[in-house]
Jmol script that loads the backbone (N, CA, C; Angstrom):
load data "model"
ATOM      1  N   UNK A   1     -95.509-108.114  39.949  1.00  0.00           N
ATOM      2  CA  UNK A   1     -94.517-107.634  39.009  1.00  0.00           C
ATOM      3  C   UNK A   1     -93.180-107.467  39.724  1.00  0.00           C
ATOM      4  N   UNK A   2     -92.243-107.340  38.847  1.00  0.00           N
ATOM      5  CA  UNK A   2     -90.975-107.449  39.645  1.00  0.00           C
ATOM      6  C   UNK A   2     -90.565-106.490  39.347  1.00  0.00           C
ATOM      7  N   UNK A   3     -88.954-106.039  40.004  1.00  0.00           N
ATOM      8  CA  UNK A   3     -88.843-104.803  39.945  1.00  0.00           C
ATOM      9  C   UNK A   3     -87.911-104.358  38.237  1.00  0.00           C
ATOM     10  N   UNK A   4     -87.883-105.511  37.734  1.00  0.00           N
ATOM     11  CA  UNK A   4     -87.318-105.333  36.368  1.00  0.00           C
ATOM     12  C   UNK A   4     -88.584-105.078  35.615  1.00  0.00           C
ATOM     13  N   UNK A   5     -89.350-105.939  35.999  1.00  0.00           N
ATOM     14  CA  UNK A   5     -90.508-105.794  34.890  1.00  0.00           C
ATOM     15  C   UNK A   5     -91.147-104.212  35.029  1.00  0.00           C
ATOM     16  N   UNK A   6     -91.025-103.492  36.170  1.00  0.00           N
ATOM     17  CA  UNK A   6     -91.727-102.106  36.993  1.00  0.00           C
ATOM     18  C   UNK A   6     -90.386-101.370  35.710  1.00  0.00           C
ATOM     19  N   UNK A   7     -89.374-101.613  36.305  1.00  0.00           N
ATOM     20  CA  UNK A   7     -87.917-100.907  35.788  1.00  0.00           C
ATOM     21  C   UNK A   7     -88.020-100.570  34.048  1.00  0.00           C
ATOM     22  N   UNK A   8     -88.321-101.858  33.077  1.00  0.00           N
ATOM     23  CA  UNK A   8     -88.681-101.587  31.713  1.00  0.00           C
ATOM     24  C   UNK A   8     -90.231-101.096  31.350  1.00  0.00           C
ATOM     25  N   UNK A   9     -91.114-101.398  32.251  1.00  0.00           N
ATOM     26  CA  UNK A   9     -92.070-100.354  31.748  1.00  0.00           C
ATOM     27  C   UNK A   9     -92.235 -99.249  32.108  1.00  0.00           C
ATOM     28  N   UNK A  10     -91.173 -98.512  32.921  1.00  0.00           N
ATOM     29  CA  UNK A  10     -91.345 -97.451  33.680  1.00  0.00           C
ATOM     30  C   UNK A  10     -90.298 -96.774  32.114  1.00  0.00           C
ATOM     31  N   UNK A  11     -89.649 -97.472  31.624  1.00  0.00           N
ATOM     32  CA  UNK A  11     -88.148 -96.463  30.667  1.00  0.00           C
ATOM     33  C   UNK A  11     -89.253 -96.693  29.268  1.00  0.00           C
ATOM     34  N   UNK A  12     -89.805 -97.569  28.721  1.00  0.00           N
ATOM     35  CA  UNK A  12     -90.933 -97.683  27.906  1.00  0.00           C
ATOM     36  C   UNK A  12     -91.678 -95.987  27.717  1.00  0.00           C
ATOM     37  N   UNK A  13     -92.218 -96.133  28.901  1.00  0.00           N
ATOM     38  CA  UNK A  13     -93.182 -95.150  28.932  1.00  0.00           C
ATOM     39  C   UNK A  13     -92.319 -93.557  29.202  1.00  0.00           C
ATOM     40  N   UNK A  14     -91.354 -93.502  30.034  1.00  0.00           N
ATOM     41  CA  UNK A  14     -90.448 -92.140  29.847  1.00  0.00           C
ATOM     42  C   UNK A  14     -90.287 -92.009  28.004  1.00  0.00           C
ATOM     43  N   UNK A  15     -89.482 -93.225  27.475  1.00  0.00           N
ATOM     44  CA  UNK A  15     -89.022 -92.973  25.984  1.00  0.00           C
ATOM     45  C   UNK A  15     -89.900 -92.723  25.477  1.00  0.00           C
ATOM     46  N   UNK A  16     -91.380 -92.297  25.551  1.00  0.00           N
ATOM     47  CA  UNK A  16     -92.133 -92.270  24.449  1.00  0.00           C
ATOM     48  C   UNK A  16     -92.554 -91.077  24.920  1.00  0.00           C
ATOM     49  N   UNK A  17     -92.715 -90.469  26.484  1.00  0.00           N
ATOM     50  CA  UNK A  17     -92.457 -89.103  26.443  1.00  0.00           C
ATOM     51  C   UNK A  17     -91.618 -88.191  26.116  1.00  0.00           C
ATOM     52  N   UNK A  18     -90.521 -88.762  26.255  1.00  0.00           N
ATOM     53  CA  UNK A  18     -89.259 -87.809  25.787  1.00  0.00           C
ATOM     54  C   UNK A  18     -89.464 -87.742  24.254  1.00  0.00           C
ATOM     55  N   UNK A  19     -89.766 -88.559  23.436  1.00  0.00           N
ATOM     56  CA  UNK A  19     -89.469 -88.380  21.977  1.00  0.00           C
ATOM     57  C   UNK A  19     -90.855 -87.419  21.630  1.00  0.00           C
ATOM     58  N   UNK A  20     -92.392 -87.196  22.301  1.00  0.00           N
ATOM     59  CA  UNK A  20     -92.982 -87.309  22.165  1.00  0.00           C
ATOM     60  C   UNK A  20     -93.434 -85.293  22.301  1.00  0.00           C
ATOM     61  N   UNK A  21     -93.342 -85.032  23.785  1.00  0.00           N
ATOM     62  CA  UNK A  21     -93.298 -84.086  24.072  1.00  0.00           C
ATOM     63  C   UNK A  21     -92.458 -82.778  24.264  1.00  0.00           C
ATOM     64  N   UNK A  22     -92.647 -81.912  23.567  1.00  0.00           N
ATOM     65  CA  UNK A  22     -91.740 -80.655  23.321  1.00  0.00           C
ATOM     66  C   UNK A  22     -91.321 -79.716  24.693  1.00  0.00           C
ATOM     67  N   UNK A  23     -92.328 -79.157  25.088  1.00  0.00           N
ATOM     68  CA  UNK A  23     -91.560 -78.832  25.990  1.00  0.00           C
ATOM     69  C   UNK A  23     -91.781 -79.730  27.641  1.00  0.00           C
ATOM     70  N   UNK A  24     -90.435 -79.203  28.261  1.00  0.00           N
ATOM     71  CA  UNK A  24     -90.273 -79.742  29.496  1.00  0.00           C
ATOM     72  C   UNK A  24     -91.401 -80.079  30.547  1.00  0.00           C
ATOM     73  N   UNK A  25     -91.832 -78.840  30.959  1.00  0.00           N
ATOM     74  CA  UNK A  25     -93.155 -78.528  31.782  1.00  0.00           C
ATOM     75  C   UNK A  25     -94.486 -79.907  31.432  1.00  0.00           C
ATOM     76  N   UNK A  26     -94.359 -80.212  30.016  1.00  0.00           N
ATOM     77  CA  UNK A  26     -95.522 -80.998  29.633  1.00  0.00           C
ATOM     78  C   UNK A  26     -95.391 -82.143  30.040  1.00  0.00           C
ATOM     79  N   UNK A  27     -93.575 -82.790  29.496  1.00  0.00           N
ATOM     80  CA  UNK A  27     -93.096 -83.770  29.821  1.00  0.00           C
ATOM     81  C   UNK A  27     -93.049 -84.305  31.044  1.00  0.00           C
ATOM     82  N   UNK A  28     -92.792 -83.218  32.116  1.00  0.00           N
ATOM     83  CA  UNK A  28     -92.911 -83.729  33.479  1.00  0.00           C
ATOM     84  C   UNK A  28     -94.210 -84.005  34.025  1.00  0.00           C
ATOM     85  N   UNK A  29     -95.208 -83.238  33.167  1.00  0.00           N
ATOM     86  CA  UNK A  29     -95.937 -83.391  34.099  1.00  0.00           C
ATOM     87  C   UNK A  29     -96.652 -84.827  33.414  1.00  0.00           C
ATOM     88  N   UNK A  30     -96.289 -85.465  32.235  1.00  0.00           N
ATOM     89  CA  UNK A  30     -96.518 -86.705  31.904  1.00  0.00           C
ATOM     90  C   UNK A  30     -96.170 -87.874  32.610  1.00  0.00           C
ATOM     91  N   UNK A  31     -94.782 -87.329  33.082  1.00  0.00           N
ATOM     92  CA  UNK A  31     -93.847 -88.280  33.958  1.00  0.00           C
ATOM     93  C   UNK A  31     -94.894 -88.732  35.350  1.00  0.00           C
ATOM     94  N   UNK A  32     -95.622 -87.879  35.360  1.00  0.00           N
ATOM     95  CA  UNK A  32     -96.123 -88.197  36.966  1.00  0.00           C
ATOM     96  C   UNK A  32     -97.442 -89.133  36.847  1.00  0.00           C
ATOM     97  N   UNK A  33     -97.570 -89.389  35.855  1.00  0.00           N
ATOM     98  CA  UNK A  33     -98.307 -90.321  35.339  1.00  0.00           C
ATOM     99  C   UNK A  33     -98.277 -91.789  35.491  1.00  0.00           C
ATOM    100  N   UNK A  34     -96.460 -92.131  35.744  1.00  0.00           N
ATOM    101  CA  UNK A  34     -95.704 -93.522  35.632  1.00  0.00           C
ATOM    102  C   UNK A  34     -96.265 -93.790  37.431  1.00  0.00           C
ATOM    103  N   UNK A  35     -96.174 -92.675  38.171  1.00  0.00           N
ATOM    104  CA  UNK A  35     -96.535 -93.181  39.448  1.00  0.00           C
ATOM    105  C   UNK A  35     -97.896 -93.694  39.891  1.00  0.00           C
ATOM    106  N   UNK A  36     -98.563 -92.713  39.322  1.00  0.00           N
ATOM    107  CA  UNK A  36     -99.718 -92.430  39.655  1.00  0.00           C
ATOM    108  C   UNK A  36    -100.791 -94.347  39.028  1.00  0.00           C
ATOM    109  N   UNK A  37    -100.598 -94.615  37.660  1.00  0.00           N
ATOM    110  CA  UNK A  37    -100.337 -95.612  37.043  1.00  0.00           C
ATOM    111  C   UNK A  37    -100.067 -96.872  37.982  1.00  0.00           C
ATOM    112  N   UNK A  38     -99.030 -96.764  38.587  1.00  0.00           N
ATOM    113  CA  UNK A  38     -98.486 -98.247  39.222  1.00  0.00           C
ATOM    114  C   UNK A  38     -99.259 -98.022  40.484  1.00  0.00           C
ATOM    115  N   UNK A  39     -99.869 -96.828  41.361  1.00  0.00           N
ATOM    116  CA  UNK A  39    -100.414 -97.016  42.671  1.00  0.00           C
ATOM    117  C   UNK A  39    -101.944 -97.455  41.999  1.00  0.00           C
ATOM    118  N   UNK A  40    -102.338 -97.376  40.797  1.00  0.00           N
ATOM    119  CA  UNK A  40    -103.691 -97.496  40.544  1.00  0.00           C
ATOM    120  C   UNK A  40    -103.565 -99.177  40.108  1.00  0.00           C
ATOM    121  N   UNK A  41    -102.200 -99.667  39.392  1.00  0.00           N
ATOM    122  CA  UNK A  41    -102.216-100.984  39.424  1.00  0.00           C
ATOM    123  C   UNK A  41    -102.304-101.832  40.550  1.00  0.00           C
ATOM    124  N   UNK A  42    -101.760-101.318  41.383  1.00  0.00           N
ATOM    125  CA  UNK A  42    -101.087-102.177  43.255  1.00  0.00           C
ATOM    126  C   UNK A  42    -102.450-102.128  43.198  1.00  0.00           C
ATOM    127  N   UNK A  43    -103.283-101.097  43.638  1.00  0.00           N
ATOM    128  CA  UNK A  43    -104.462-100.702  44.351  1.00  0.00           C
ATOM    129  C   UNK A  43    -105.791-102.040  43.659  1.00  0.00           C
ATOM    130  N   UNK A  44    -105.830-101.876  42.409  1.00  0.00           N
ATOM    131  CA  UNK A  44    -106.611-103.076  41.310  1.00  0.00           C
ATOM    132  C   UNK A  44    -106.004-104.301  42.334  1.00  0.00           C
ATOM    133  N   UNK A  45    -104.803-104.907  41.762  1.00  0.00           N
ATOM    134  CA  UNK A  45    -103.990-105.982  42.555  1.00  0.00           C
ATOM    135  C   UNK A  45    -104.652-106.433  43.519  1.00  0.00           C
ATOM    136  N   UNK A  46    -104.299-105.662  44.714  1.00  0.00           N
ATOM    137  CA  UNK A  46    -104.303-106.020  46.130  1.00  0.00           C
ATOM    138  C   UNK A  46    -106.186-106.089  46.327  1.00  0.00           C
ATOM    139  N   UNK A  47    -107.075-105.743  45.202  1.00  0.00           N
ATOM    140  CA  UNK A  47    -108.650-106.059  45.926  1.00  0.00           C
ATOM    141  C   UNK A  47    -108.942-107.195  44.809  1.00  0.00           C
ATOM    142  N   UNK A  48    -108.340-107.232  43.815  1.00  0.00           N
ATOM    143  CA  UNK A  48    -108.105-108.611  43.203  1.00  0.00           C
ATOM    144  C   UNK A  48    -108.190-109.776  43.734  1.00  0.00           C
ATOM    145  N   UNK A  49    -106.784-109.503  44.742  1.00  0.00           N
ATOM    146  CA  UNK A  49    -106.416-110.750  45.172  1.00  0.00           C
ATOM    147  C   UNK A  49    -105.971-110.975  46.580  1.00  0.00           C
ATOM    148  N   UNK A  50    -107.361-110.796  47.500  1.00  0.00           N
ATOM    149  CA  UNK A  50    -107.314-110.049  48.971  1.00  0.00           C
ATOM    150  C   UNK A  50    -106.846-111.199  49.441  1.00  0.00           C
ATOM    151  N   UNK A  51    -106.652-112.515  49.232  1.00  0.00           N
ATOM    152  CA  UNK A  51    -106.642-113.580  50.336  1.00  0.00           C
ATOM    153  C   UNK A  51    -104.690-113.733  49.608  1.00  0.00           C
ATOM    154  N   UNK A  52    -104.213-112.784  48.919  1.00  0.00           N
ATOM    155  CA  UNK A  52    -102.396-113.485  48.514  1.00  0.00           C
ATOM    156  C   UNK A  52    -101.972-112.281  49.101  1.00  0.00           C
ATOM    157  N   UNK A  53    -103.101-111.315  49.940  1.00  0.00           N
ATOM    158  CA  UNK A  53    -102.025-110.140  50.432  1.00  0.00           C
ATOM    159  C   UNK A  53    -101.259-110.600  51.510  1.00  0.00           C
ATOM    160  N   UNK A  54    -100.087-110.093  52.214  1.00  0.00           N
ATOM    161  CA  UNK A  54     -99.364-110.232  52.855  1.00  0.00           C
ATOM    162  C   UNK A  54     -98.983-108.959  53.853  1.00  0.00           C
ATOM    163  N   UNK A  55     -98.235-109.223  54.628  1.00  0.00           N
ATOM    164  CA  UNK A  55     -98.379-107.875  55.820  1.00  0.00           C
ATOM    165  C   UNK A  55     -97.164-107.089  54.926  1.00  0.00           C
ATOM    166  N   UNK A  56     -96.783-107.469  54.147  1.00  0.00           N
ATOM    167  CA  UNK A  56     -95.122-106.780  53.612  1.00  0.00           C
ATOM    168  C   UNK A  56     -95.686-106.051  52.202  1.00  0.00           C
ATOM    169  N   UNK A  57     -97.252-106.114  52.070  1.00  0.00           N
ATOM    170  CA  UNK A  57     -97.545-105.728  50.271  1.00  0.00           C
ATOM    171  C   UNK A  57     -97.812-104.560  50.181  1.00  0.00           C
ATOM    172  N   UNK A  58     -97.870-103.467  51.256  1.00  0.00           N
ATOM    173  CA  UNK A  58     -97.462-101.795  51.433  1.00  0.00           C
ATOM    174  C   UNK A  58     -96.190-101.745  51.209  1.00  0.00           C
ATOM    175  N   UNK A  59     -95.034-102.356  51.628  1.00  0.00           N
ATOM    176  CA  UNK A  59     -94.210-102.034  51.517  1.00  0.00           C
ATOM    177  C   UNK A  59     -93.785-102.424  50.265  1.00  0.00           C
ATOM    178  N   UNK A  60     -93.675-103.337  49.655  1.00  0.00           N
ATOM    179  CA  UNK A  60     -94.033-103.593  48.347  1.00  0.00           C
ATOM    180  C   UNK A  60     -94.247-102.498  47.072  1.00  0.00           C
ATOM    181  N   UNK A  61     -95.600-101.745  47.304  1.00  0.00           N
ATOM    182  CA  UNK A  61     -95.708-100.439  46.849  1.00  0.00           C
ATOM    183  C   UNK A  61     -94.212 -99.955  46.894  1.00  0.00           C
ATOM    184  N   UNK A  62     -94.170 -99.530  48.531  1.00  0.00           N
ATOM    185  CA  UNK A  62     -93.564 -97.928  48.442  1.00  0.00           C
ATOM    186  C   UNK A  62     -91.895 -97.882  48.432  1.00  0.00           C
ATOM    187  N   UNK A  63     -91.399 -99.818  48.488  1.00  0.00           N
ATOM    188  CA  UNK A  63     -89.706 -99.469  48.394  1.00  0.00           C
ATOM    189  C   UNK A  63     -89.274-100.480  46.727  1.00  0.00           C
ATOM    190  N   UNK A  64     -90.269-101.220  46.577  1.00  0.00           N
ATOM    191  CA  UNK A  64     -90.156-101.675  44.887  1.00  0.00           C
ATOM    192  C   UNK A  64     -90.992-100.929  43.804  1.00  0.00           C
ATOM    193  N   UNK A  65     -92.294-100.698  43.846  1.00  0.00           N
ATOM    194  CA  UNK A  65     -92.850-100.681  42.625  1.00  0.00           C
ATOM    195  C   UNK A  65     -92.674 -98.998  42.257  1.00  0.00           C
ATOM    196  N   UNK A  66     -92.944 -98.357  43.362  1.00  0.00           N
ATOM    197  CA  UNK A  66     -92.341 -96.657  43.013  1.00  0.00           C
ATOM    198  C   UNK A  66     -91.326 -96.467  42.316  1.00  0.00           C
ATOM    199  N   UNK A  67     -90.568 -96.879  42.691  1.00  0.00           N
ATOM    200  CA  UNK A  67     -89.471 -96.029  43.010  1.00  0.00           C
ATOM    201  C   UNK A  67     -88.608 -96.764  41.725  1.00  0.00           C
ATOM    202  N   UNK A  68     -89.143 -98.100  41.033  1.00  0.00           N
ATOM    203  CA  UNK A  68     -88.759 -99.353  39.625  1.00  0.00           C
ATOM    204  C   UNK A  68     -89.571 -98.420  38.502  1.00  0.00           C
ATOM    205  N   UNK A  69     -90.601 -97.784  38.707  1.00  0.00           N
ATOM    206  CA  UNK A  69     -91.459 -97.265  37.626  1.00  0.00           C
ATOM    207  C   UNK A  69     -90.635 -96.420  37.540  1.00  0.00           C
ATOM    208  N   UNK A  70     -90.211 -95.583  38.416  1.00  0.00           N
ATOM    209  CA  UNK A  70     -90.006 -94.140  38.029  1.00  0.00           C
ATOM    210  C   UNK A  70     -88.590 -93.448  37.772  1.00  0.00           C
ATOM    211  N   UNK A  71     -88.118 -94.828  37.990  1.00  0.00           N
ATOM    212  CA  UNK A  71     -86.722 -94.498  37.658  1.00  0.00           C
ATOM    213  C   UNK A  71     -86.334 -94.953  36.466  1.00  0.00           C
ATOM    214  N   UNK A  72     -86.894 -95.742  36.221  1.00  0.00           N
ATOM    215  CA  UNK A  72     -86.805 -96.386  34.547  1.00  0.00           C
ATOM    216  C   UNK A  72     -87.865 -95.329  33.877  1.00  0.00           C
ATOM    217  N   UNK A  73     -88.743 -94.787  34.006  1.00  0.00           N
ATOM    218  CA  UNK A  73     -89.613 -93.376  33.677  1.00  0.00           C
ATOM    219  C   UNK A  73     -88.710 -92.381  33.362  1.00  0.00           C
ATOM    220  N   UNK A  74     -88.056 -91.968  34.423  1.00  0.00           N
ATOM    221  CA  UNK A  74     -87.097 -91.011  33.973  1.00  0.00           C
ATOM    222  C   UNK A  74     -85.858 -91.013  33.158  1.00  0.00           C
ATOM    223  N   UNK A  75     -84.833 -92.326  33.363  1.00  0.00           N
ATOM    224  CA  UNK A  75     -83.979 -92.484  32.364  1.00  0.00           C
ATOM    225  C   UNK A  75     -84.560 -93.010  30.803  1.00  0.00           C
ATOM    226  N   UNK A  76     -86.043 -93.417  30.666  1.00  0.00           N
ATOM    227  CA  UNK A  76     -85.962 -93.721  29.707  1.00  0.00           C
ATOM    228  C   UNK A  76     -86.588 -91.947  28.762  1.00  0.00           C
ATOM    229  N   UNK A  77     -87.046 -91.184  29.916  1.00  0.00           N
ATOM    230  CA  UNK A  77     -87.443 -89.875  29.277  1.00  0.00           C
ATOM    231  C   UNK A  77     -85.935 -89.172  28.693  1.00  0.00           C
ATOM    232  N   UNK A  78     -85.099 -88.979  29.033  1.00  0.00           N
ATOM    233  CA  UNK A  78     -83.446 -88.673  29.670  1.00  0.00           C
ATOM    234  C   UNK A  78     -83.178 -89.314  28.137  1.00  0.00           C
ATOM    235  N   UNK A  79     -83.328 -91.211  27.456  1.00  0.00           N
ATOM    236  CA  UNK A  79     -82.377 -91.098  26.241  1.00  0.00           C
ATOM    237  C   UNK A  79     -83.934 -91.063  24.926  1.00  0.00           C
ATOM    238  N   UNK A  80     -84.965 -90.620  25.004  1.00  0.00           N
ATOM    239  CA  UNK A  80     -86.038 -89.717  24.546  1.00  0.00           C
ATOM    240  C   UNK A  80     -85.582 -88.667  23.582  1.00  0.00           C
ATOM    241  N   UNK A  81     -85.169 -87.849  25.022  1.00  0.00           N
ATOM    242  CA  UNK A  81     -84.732 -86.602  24.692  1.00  0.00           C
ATOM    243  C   UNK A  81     -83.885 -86.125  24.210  1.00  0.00           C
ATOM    244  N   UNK A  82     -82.907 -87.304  24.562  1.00  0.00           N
ATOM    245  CA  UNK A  82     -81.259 -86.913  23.688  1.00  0.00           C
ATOM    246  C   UNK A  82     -81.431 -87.610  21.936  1.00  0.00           C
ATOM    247  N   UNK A  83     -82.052 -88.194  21.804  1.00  0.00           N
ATOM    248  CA  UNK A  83     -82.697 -88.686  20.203  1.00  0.00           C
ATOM    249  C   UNK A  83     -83.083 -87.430  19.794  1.00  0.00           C
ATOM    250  N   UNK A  84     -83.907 -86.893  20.706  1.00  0.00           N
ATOM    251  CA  UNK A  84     -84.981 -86.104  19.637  1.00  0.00           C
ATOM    252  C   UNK A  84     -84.198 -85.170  19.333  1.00  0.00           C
ATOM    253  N   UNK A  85     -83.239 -84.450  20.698  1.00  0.00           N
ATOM    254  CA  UNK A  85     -82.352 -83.193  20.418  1.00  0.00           C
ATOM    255  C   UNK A  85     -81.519 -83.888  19.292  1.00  0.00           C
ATOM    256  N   UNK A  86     -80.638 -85.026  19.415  1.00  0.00           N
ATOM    257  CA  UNK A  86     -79.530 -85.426  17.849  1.00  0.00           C
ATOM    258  C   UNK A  86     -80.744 -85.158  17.175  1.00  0.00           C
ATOM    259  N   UNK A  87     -81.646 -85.550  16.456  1.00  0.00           N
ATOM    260  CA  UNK A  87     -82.311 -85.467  15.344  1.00  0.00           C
ATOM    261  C   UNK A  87     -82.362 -84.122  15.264  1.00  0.00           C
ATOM    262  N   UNK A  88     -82.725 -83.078  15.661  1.00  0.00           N
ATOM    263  CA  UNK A  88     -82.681 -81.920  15.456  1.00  0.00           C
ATOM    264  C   UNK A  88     -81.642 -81.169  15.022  1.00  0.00           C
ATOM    265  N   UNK A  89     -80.749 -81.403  15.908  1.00  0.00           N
ATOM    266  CA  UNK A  89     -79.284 -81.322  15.723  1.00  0.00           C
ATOM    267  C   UNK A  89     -78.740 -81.820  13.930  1.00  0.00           C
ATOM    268  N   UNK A  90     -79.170 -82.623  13.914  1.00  0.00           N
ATOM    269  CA  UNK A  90     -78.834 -83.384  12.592  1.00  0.00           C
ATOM    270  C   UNK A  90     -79.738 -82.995  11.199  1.00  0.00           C
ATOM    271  N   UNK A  91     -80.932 -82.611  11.882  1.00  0.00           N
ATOM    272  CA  UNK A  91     -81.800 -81.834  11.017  1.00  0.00           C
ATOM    273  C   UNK A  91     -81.294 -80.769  10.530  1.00  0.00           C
ATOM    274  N   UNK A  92     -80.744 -79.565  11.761  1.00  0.00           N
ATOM    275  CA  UNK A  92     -80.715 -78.329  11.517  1.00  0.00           C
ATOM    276  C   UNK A  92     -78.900 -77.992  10.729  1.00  0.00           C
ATOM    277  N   UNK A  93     -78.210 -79.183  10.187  1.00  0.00           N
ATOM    278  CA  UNK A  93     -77.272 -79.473   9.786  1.00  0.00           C
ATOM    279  C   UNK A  93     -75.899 -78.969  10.417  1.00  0.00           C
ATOM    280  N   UNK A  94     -76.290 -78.634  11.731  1.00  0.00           N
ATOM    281  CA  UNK A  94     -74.959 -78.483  12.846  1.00  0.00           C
ATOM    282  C   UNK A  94     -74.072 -79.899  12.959  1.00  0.00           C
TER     283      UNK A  94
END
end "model"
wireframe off; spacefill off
backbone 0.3
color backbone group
């Protein structure tokens, strides 16, 4: 996976927490999910496909696929949340 493809399913999965979950505490601790997720994908991957590993596919993990999930995880939790607050906002006729 590349780090765009890591990048939109990482904001995918934030946006559907942010719209999803009320309070903060829950949300984050959903968020930790996006990581946890991509080390369980690498991990599948790499015994998949033991003879395409490479000496560089740790690093791989820990300076692309982290750090692409979870940052697109968090900005996509970030415009989630600002929907759900306008809707509220717009609900509560402020």
């Amino acid at each position: 996976m590349t780090f765009e493809t890591l990048l939109i399913a990482g904001a995918n999965f934030g946006f559907i927490v942010g719209l999803a979950f009320r309070s903060a505490k829950l949300g984050c601790a959903a968020l930790w999910m996006m990581p946890i997720a991509t080390m369980a994908y690498f991990n599948w991957w790499q015994n998949a496909h033991s003879g395409d590993l490479r000496s560089t596919s740790g690093l791989a993990l820990v300076f692309v696929a982290l750090p692409g999930s979870s940052i697109g995880a968090m900005g996509g939790s970030l415009i989630g949340l600002a929907i759900r607050y306008g809707m509220r906002e717009k609900r509560n006729g402020s």
